[in-house]
Structure formats: structure tokens, C-alpha cells
VEXBAMAR-388135 format. One record per residue (C-alpha): residue number from 1; residue in one letter; x, y, z. Coordinates in Angstrom, 1 decimal, padded with zeros to 4 digits. Example, Ala and Ser with C-alpha at 12.3 -4.5 7.8 and 13.67 -1.06 7.14 Angstrom:
2
VODO resi resn      X      Y      Z
VODO    1    A  012.3 -004.5  007.8
VODO    2    S  013.7 -001.1  007.1
This chain:
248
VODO resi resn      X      Y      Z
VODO    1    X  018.1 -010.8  004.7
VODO    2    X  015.3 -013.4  004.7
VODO    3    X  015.4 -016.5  002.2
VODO    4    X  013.2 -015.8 -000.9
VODO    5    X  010.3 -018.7 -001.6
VODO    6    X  006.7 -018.9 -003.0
VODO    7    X  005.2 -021.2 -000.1
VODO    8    X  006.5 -021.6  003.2
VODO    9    X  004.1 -024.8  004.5
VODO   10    X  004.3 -025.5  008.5
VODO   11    X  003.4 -029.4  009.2
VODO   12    X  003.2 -030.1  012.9
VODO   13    X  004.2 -033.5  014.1
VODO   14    X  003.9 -035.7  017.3
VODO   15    X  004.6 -039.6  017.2
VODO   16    X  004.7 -039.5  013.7
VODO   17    X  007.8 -041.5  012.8
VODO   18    X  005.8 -045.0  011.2
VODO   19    X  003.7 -042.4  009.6
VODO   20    X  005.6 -039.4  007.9
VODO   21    X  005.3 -040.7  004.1
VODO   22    X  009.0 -040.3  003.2
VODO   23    X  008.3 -041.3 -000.1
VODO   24    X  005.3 -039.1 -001.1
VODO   25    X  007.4 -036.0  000.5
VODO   26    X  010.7 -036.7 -001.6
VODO   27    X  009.0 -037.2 -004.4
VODO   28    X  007.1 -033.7 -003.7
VODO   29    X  010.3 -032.0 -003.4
VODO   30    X  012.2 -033.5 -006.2
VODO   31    X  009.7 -031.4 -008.6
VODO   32    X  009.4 -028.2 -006.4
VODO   33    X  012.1 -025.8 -006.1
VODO   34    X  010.3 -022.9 -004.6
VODO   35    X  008.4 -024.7 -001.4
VODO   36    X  009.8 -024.7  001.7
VODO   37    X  008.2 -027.3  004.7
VODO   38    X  009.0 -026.9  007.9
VODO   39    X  008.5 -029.5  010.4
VODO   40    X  007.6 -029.1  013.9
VODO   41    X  008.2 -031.8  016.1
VODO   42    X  006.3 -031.5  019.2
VODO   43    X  008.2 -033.3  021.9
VODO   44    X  008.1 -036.6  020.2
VODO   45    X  009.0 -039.7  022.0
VODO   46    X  009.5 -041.7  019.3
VODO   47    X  012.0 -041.7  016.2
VODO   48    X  010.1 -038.2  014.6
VODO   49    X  012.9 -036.1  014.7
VODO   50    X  015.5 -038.8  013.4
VODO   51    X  013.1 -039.5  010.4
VODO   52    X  012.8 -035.8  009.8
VODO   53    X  016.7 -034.7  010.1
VODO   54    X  016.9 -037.9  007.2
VODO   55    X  015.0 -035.9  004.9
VODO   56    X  016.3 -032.7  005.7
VODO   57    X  019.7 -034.2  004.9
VODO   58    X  018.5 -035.3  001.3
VODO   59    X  016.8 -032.0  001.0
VODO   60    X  019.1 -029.8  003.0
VODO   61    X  017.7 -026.2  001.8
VODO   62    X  013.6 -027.3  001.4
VODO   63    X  013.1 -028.7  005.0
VODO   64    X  013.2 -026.7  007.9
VODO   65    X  013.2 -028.9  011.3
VODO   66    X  011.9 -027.3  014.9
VODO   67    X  012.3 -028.7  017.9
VODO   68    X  010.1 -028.1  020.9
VODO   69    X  010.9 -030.3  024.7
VODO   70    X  007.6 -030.5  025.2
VODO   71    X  004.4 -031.5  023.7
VODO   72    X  001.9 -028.2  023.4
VODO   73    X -000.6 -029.7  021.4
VODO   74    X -000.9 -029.0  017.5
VODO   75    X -002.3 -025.2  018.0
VODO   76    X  001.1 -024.3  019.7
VODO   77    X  003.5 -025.8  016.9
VODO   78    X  001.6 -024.7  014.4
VODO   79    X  001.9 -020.7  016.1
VODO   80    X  005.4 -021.7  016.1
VODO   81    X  006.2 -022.5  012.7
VODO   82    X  004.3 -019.7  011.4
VODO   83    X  006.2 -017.3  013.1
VODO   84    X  009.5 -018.8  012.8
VODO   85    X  008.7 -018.9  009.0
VODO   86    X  007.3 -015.1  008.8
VODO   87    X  011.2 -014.4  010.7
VODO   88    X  013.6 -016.2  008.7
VODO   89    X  012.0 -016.3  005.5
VODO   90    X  010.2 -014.1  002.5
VODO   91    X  007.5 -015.9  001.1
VODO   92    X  004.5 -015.0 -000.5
VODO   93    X  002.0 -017.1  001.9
VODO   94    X  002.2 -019.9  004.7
VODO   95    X  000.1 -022.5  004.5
VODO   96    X -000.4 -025.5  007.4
VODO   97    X -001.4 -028.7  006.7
VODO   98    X -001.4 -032.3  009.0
VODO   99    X  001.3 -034.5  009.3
VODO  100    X -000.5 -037.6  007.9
VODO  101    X -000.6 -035.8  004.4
VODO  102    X -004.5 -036.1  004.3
VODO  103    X -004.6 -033.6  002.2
VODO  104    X -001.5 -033.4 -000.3
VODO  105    X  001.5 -031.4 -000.3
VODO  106    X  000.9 -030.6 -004.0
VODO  107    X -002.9 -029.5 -003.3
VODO  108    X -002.0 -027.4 -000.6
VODO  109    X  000.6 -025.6 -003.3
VODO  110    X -002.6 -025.7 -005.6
VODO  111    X -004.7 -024.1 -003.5
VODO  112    X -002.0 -021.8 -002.7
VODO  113    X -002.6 -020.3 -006.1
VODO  114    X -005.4 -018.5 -004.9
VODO  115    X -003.8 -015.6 -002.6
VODO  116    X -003.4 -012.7 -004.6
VODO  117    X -003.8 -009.3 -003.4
VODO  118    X -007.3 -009.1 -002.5
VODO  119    X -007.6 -013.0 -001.1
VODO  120    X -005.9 -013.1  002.1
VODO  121    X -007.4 -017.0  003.1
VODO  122    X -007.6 -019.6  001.6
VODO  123    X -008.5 -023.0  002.9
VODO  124    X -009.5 -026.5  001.9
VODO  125    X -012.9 -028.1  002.4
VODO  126    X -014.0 -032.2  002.8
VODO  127    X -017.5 -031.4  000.6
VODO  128    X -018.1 -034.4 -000.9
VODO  129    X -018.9 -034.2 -004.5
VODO  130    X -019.3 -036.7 -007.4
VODO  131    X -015.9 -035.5 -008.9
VODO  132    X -013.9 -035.4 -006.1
VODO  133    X -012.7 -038.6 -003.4
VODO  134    X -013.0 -037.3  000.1
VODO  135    X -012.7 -040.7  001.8
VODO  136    X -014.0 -039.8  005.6
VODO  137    X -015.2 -041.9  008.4
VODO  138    X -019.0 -041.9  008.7
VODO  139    X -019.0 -040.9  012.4
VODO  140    X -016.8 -038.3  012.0
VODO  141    X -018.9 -037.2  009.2
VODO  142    X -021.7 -036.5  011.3
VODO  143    X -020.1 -035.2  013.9
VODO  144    X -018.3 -032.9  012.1
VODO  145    X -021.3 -031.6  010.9
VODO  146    X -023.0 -031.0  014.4
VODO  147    X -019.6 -029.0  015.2
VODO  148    X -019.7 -026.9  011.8
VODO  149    X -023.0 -025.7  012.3
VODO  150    X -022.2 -024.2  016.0
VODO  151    X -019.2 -023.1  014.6
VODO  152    X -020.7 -021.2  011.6
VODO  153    X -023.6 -020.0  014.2
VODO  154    X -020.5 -018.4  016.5
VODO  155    X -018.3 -016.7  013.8
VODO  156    X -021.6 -015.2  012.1
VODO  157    X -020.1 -016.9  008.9
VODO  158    X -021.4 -019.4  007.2
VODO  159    X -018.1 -021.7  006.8
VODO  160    X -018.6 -025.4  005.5
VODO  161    X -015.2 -026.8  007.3
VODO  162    X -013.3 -024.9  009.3
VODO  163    X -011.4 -027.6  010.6
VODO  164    X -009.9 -028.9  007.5
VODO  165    X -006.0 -029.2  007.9
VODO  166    X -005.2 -027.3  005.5
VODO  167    X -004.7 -023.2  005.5
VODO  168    X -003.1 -020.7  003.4
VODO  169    X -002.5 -017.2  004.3
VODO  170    X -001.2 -014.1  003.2
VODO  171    X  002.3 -013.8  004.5
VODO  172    X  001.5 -010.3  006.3
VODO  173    X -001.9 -011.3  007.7
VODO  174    X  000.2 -014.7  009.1
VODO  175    X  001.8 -012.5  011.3
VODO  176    X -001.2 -010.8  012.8
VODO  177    X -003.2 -014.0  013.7
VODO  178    X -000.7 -015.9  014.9
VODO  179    X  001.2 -013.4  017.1
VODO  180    X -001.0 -014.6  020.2
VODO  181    X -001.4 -017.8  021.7
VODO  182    X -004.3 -019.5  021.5
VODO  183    X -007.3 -020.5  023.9
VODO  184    X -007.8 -024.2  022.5
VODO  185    X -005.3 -026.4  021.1
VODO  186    X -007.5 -028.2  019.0
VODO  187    X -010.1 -025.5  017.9
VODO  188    X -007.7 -022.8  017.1
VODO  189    X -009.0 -022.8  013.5
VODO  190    X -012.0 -021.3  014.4
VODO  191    X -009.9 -018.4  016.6
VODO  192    X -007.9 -018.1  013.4
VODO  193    X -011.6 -017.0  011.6
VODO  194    X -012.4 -014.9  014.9
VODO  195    X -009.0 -012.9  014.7
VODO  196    X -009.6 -012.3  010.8
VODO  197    X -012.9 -011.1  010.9
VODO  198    X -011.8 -009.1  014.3
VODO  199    X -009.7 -007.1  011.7
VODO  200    X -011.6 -007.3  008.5
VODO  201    X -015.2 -007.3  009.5
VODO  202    X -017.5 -010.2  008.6
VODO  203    X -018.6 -007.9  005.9
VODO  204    X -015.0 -008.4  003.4
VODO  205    X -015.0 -011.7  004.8
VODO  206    X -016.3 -013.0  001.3
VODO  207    X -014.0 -011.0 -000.8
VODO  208    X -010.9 -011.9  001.5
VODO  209    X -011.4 -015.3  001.8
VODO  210    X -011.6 -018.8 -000.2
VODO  211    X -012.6 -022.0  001.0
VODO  212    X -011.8 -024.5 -001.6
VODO  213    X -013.4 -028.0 -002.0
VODO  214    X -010.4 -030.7 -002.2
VODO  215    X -010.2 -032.5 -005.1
VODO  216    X -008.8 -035.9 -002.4
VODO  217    X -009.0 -036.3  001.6
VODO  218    X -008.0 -039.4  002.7
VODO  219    X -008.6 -040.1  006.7
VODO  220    X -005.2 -041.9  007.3
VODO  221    X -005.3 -044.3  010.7
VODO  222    X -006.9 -042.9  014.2
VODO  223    X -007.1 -038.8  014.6
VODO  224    X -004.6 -037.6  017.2
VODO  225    X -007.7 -036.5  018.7
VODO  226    X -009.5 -038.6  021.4
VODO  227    X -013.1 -039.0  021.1
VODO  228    X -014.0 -038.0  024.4
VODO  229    X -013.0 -034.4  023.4
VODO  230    X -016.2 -034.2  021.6
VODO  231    X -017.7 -033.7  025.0
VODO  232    X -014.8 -030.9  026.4
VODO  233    X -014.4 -029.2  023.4
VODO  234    X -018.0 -027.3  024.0
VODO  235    X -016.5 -025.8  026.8
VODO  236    X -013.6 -024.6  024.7
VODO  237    X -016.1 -023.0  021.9
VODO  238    X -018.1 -021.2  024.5
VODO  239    X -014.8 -019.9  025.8
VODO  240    X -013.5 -018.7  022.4
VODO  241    X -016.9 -017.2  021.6
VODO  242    X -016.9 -014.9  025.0
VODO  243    X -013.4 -014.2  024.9
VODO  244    X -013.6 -013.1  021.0
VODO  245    X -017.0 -011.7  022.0
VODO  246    X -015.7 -009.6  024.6
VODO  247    X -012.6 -008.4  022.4
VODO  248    X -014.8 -006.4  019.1
């Protein structure tokens, strides 16, 4: 029989062994009992996987540790956490979120809240706000925004930020959208909303999903994400909007 928790959260990681905040996780799960995070490395070459077997030795039955040769980019180890969660354990939801805790273990549990039985989705959003700190780099800003509105064009949706590291979703809808592999390693947020409208229509999508403004986004060091894949990752939209295209 599966393990019983509230939140299974997958958190991918390559290189990450000066960055994983060992701190700011213990803390997090000296208070929560019902979380469980599970840790993909992704073919590390550095000390990732001896940082994250140090924590799962102080935390033996809240950390979950995968191990994959290889590097497959962040699209593949998240697929893989997903579904090794969905197998082994019986939680409510699984959430994602990035390695560098930009957004917080405890507002991704927050946010969390919000899958009941009619929200399936739920997702955080960088919308800056007078009450909120969503600390962002200016480029990035704007060129997020060039991204979101070809995006939001594609899906038919009008979504603010579907790249946002952080995802919750309903432990049986998990499953579905993350049973195949994805076209783009990077992008695969935006096959996530393909796949769920693919099933739901774009129609429910308001009733089914919530995208959440974070209350704090901090953009920790350099993104894992080279700036010259602004230019390729075109290429990878139009292909996920004929492939998706072709699939309804």
C-alpha cells in the first residue's frame, strides 16, 4: 500500500550542491509532518547527491532522493518525480517547484491549499504588486513578457506566467499529463497547459485552474538557462503548438 501524505513536492536538481539551502529546508521540515520532497538529481557532477543523502539522513521518512546517470534536462526529472511520487505514494496533490527555493517550500504548501475537488491546477505567478516582493531581473522581466504573450496567444488562454517554478496538481490529473515525455525540456510548462486543456477544454479551464500571485520570488544567482535559448526556444513553441495542434 502507498505511503499516506498531503503534498508530495518534486524539486529537480543539477549542480546544485553550493546552492541547495540546507538550512531553509530543515527548518521547513522540522514544522511539517505531512510534506514529503523528493529530490531529483539529474546526473550531477558535483557533491548534489552527497548534500541531499545528508538531509535525507536527518529527515529519513520526508525526503525522497532519485538518481538519474544522466542529465535530461529539468522537463525529464521533473516527469520522473511525478510519477515515481503518483507510484509509491498517496497524496492529495504534487506540486514542483526549482531547486534554488525561489519560491518557498512553505508557499508552495500554501498555494497547495487551493486544490479541492473542482480545482485541479494551481500555480504561482511573479505579478508584481505593491504588497508583494517579487525581486526579478529587469531583462528577464521583459523578456518574459515577450514569451508570455506568445504563449497565452498559443494555448488560447490568457495565462500571466506559465513559467513560474512552481505547480500544484491534483494527484489523479498528475498522472495523465505527465505519463508522456515531453517535446521541450525547458518549455514543458506550457505542454503541461496543452495536455490539460486537451482533456478539459479551454472552456473549464477557468473553473479548473488557479494561478496565484506569490506573495515573494527572489531570482537566486544565474538561471540554469542560457541566454542564447531565447533564440532556439521559438523553434520549440512552434513545435509544441503543431504537435498539440495536430493532437485535438
Amino acid at each position: 500500500m502507498a505511503e499516506q501524505v498531503e503534498l508530495s513536492i518534486v524539486i529537480p536538481c543539477y549542480n546544485e550542491g553550493k546552492r541547495l539551502d540546507v538550512a531553509q529546508i530543515s527548518l521547513f521540515l522540522n514544522k511539517q509532518l505531512n510534506v514529503l520532497l523528493c529530490f531529483v538529481d539529474d546526473g550531477s557532477k558535483d557533491n548534489t547527491l552527497e548534500v541531499l543523502h545528508t538531509l535525507k539522513n536527518n529527515f529519513p521518512t520526508a525526503i525522497e532522493i532519485i538518481s538519474t546517470e544522466k542529465n535530461g534536462g529539468k522537463a525529464e526529472a521533473v516527469r520522473t518525480g511525478v510519477l515515481h511520487c503518483s507510484k509509491h505514494f498517496n497524496q492529495k496533490s504534487i506540486a514542483y517547484i526549482d531547486a534554488d527555493l525561489a519560491t518557498s517550500i512553505e508557499e508552495c504548501v500554501e498555494i497547495s491549499t487551493q486544490i479541492h475537488s473542482k480545482v485541479l491546477f494551481a500555480f504561482g505567478s511573479r505579478i508584481s504588486k505593491i504588497d508583494n516582493q517579487i525581486d526579478r531581473k529587469t531583462y528577464r522581466f521583459y523578456i518574459g513578457r515577450i514569451i508570455a504573450t506568445a504563449i497565452s496567444h498559443q494555448l488560447g488562454v490568457t495565462v500571466y506566467d506559465t513559467q513560474c517554478g512552481c505547480k500544484i496538481i491534483e494527484n489523479e490529473l498528475a498522472k495523465k499529463i505527465f505519463q508522456q515525455k515531453f517535446i521541450s525540456k525547458w518549455l514543458f510548462d506550457v505542454e503541461l497547459f496543452h495536455r490539460i486543456i486537451a482533456i478539459y477544454g479551454r472552456e473549464k479551464i477557468a473553473e479548473i485552474c488557479r494561478e496565484i500571485p506569490l506573495k515573494k520570488w527572489i531570482d537566486i544567482g544565474e538561471s540554469k538557462v542560457q541566454f542564447t535559448y531565447f533564440f532556439k526556444l521559438w523553434f520549440d513553441l512552434f513545435k509544441i503548438g503543431k504537435t498539440y495542434k495536430t493532437n485535438s
